[in-house]
TIDRENZA-51892 format. One record per residue (C-alpha): residue in three letters; z, x negated, y negated. Coordinates in steps of 0.001 Angstrom, whole numbers, plus 524288, in hexadecimal, padded with zeros to 5 digits. Example, Ala and Ser with C-alpha at 12.3 -4.5 7.8 and 13.67 -1.06 7.14 Angstrom:
<sites>
Ala81E787CFF481194
Ser81BE47CA9A80424
</sites>
This chain:
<sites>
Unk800008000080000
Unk7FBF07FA987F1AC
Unk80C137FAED7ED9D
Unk807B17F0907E713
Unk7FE207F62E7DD76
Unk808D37FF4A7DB52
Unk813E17F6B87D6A0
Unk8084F7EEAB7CDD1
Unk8062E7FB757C6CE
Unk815097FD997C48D
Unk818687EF777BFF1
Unk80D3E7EFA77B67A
Unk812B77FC177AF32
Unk80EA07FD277A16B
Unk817277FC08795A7
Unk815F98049678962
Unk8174E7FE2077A50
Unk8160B8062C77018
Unk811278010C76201
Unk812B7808A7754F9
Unk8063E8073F74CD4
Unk805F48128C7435F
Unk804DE81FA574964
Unk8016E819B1756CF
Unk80A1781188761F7
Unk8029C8085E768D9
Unk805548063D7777E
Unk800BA7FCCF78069
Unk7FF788022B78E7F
Unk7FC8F7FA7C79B27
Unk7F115801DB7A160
Unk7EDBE7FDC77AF6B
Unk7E02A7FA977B128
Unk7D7F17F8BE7BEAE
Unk7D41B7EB377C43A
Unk7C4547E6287C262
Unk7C38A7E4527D182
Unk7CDCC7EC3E7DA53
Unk7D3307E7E07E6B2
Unk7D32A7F1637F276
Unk7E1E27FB267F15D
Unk7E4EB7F1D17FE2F
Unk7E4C97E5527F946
Unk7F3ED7E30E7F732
Unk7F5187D4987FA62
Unk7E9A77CC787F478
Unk7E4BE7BD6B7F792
Unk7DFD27B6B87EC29
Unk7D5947AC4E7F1E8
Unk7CEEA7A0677EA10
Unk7C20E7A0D97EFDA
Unk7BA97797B17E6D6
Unk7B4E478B9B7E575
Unk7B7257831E7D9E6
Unk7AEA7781D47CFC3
Unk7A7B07747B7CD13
Unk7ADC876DC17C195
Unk7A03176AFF7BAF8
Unk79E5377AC97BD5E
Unk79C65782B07B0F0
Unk7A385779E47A7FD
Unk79B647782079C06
Unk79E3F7721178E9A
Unk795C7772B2780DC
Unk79BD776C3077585
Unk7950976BC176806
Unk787F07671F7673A
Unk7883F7628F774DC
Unk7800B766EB78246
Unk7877676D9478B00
Unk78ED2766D279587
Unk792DC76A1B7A456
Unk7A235763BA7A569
Unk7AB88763867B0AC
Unk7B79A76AE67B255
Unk7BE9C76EEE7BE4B
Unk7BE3477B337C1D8
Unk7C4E677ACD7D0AF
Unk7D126782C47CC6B
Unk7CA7678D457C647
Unk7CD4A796757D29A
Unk7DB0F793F17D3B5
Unk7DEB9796047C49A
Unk7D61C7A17F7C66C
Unk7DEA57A66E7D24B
Unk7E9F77A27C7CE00
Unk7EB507AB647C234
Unk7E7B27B6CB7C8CC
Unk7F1207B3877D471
Unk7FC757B49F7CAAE
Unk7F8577C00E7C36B
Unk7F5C67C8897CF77
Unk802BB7C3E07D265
Unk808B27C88F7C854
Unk8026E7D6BA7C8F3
Unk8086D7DB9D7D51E
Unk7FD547E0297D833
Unk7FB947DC327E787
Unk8071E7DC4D7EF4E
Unk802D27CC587F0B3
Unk7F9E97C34E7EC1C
Unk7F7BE7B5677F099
Unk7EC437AB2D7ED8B
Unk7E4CF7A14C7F4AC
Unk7E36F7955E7E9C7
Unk7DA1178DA47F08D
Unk7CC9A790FD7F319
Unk7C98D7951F80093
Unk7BA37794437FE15
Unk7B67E787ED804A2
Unk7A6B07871F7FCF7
Unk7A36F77D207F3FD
Unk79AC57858C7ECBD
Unk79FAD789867DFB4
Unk79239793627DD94
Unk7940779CA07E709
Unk7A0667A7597EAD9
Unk7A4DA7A6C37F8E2
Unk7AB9D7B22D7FA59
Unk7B65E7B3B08068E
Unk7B1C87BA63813E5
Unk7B8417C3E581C77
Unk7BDCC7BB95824D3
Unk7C5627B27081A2C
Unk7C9467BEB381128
Unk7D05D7C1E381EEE
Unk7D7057B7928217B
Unk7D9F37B334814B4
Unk7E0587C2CF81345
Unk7E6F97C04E82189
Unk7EC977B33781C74
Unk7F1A07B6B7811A2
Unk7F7597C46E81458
Unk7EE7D7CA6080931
Unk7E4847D67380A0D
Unk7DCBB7D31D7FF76
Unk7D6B77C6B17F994
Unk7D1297C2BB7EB79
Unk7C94A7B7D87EC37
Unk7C43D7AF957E0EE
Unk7B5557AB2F7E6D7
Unk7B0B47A46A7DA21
Unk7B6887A1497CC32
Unk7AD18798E97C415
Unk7ADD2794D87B64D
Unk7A4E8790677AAF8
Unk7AA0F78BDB79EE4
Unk7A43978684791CC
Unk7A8D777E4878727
Unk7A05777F4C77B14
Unk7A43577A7676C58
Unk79CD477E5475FC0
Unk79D7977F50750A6
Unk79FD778A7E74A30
Unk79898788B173DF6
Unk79F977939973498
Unk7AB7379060738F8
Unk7A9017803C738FF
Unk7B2257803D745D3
Unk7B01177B5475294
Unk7B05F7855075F31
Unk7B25C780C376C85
Unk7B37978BC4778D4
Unk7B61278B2978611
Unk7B1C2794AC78DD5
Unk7B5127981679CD3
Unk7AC3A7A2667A416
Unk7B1917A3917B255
Unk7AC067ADCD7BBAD
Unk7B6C97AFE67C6BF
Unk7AFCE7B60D7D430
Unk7B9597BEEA7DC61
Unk7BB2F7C5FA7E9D5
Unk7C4547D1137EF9D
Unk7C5057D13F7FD0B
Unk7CD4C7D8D580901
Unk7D5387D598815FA
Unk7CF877E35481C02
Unk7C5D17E4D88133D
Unk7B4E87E03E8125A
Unk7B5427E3E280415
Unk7B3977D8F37FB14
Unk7B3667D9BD7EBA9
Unk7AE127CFAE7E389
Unk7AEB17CE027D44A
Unk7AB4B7C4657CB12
Unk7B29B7C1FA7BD08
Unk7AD9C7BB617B28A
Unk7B7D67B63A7A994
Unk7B6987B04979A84
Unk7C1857A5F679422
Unk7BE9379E9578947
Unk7C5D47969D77DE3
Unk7C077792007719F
Unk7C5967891676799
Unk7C14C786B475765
Unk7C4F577CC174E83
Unk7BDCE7744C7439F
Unk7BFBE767D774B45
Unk7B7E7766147599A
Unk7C188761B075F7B
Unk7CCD77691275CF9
Unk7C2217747276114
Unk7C2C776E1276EEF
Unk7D01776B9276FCC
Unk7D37E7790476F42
Unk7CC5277EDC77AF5
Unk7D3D177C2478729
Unk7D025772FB7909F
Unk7C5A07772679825
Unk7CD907742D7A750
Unk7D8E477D6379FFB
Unk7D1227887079CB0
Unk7C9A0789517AABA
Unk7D77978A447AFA6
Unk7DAD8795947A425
Unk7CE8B79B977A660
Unk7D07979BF17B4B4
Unk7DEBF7A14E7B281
Unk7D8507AD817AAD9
Unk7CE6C7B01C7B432
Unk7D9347B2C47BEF2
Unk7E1FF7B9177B62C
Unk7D7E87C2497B046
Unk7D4977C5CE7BF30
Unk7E0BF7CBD07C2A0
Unk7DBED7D6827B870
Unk7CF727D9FC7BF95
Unk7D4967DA0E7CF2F
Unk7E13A7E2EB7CCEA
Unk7E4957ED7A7C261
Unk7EB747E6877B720
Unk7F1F67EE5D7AA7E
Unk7EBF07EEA479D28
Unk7F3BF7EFC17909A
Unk7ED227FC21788AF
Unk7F1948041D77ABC
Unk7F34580FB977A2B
Unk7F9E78154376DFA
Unk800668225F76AF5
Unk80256829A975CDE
Unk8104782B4D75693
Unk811488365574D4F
Unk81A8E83DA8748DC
Unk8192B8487874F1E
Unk8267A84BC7756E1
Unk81F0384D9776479
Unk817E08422E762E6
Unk82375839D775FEB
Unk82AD083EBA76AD9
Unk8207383933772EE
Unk81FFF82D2F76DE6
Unk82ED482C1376F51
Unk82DB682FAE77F1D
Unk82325823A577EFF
Unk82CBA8188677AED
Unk8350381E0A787D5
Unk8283781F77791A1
Unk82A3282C457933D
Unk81C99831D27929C
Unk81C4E83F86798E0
Unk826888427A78CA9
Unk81E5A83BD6782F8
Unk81106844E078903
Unk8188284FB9788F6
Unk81BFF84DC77788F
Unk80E408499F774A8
Unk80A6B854C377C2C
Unk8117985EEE774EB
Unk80CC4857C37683E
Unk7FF4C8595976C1D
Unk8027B8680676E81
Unk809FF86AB9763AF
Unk802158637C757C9
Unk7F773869A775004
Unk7F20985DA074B0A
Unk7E700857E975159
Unk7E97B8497674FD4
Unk7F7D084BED7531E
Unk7F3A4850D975FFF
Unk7E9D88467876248
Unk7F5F583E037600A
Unk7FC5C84480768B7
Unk7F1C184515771A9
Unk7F12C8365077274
Unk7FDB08342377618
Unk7FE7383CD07811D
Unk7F233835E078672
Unk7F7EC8296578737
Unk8052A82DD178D3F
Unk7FE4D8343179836
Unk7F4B68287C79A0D
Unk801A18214179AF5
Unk805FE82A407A511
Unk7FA07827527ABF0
Unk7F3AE835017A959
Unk7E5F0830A57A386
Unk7E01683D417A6F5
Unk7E9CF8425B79B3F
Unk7E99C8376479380
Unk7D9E08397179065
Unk7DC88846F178EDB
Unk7E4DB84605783B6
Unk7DDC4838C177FB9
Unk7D29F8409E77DC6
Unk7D9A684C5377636
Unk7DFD4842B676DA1
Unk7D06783D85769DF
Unk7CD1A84AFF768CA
Unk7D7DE84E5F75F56
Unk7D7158423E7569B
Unk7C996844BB75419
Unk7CC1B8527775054
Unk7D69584D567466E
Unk7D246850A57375D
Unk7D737841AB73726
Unk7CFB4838F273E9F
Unk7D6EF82EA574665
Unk7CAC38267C748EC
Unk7D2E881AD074FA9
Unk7D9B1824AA7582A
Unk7CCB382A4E75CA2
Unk7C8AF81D86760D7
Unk7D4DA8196B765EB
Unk7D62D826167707E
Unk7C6A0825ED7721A
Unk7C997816B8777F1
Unk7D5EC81C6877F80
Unk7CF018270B785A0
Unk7C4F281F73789EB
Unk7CFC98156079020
Unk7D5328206D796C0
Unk7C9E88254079DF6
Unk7C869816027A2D2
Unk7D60C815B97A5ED
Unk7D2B4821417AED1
Unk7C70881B537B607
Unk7D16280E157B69A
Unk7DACF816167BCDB
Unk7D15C81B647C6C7
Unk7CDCE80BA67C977
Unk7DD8F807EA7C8CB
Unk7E145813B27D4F5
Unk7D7BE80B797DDDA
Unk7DD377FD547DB76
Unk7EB21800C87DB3A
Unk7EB3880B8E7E6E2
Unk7F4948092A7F159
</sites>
């Protein structure tokens, strides 16, 4: 049974901050979003494998200072993998997400060609799952990097501009103890630093060193993959209106204590009660976000969309609001297709 998934959902709980800004309180919400690539609802204990081989130090390594030709330099490259691994070892640890997780450092792939992506068979997926007391497996077939260091003159500026820049495509597969199914992906990942100055070589000096930031750049490729293989939480704003209307406040006072069917039920009889359109959109608003909070989205876009309604039927125009609940609404009805996505990769 995915207990697991269960306890990662609890421990990850999101906290509520409310910010004054006018008539408004800001509040940042952790929303739980789906993984890029989902594992199978059996795979409780996973094997992370290094299945690479290391890229050639004169590999994709290329250098073009100012008003010189470009030139092909050597940098090693044979711990890419295990930075790479590494990071995403620890953050999958620390998501309590499978019920265990352990790793394989070294690279089980026995070819001396860097080109092509040997991807395990049946028979060592098996045994490797067997060994290791696992049901699942990530392996890591391929990570390859290219990185440039170019300098130049800015002209309006009379400054000097150096960048490094690190393009690494990471090649991944999922596989099963009990299962044929294998799922492969591919990520292309981006890091780059830059550095400006009026004197060249103080330009230079403050890029890293170029062994450093493979190692950095190969730390945020792992870490940014925990993101795409198992739901992670995203911090979102949401924001509520504080008037002085009695109802309303009463709501707002049964937010700072969590208790949301109370503060419904007052915005609620605001809505019912007022006359005044953008009151009632106000209202509206509020009860849309407590009951997306409560996990009713069906609800929530019902009054979302009221609320729009209503505010652009006020004889005052809120322009930002209308924006504001025409982006919400539309967040909501992806939150709904997420969820969808989310009962799949977290079933038990």
């Amino acid at each position: 049974m995915r207990t697991q998934k269960t306890k990662f959902i609890l421990l990850a709980f999101g906290t509520l901050l409310l910010t004054s800004c006018s008539s408004l309180l800001y509040t940042s919400l952790d929303v739980l979003r789906p993984a890029e690539v989902a594992f199978a609802p059996e795979a409780n204990d996973l094997l992370i494998v290094n299945n690479t081989v290391n890229q050639p130090a004169n590999f994709g390594h290329k250098t073009e200072l100012l008003n010189q030709n470009i030139k092909n330099v050597n940098v090693p490259t044979d711990s890419t993998s295990l930075f790479c691994l590494g990071a995403l070892l620890e953050d999958l640890d620390g998501k309590d997400f499978f019920s265990s997780v352990n790793m394989i450092p070294n690279s089980i792939n026995k070819s001396k060609n860097f080109l092509q992506t040997t991807e395990l068979d049946d028979s060592v997926v098996r045994n490797l799952c067997i060994a290791n007391q696992t049901n699942a497996i990530l392996s890591l077939d391929k990570i390859q990097v290219t990185d440039n260091l170019t300098e130049s003159y800015i002209v309006e500026n009379t400054t000097f501009l150096a960048t490094l820049e690190l393009q690494f495509e990471s090649f991944w597969s999922i596989h099963y103890l009990n299962k044929k199914e294998v799922t492969k992906i591919q990520f292309k990942d981006t890091i780059s630093w830059e550095s400006e100055s009026y004197y060249r070589k103080q330009t230079m000096g403050g890029l890293p060193k170029r062994a450093d930031a493979l190692v950095d750049g190969a730390l945020t490729v792992g870490h940014k993959c925990v993101n795409r293989f198992i739901p992670y939480w995203d911090k979102v704003d949401r924001y509520f209106f504080s008037t002085n209307n009695k109802l309303m406040k009463q709501g707002m006072d049964s937010v700072y204590v969590k208790n949301w069917k109370s503060a419904i039920n007052s915005w609620e009889m605001a809505f019912n009660k007022e006359k005044r359109s953008k009151t009632k959109a106000m209202a509206a608003n509020n009860i849309a976000i407590g009951y997306e909070i409560t996990g009713n989205l069906d609800k929530a876009l019902e009054y979302a969309k009221t609320s729009l309604n209503l505010f652009g039927q006020s004889t005052i125009g809120d322009y930002n609001s209308i924006i504001r609940l025409s982006d919400y609404i539309s967040e909501l009805n992806q939150r709904k297709t997420e969820m969808k996505i989310l009962k799949q990769q977290l079933s038990e």
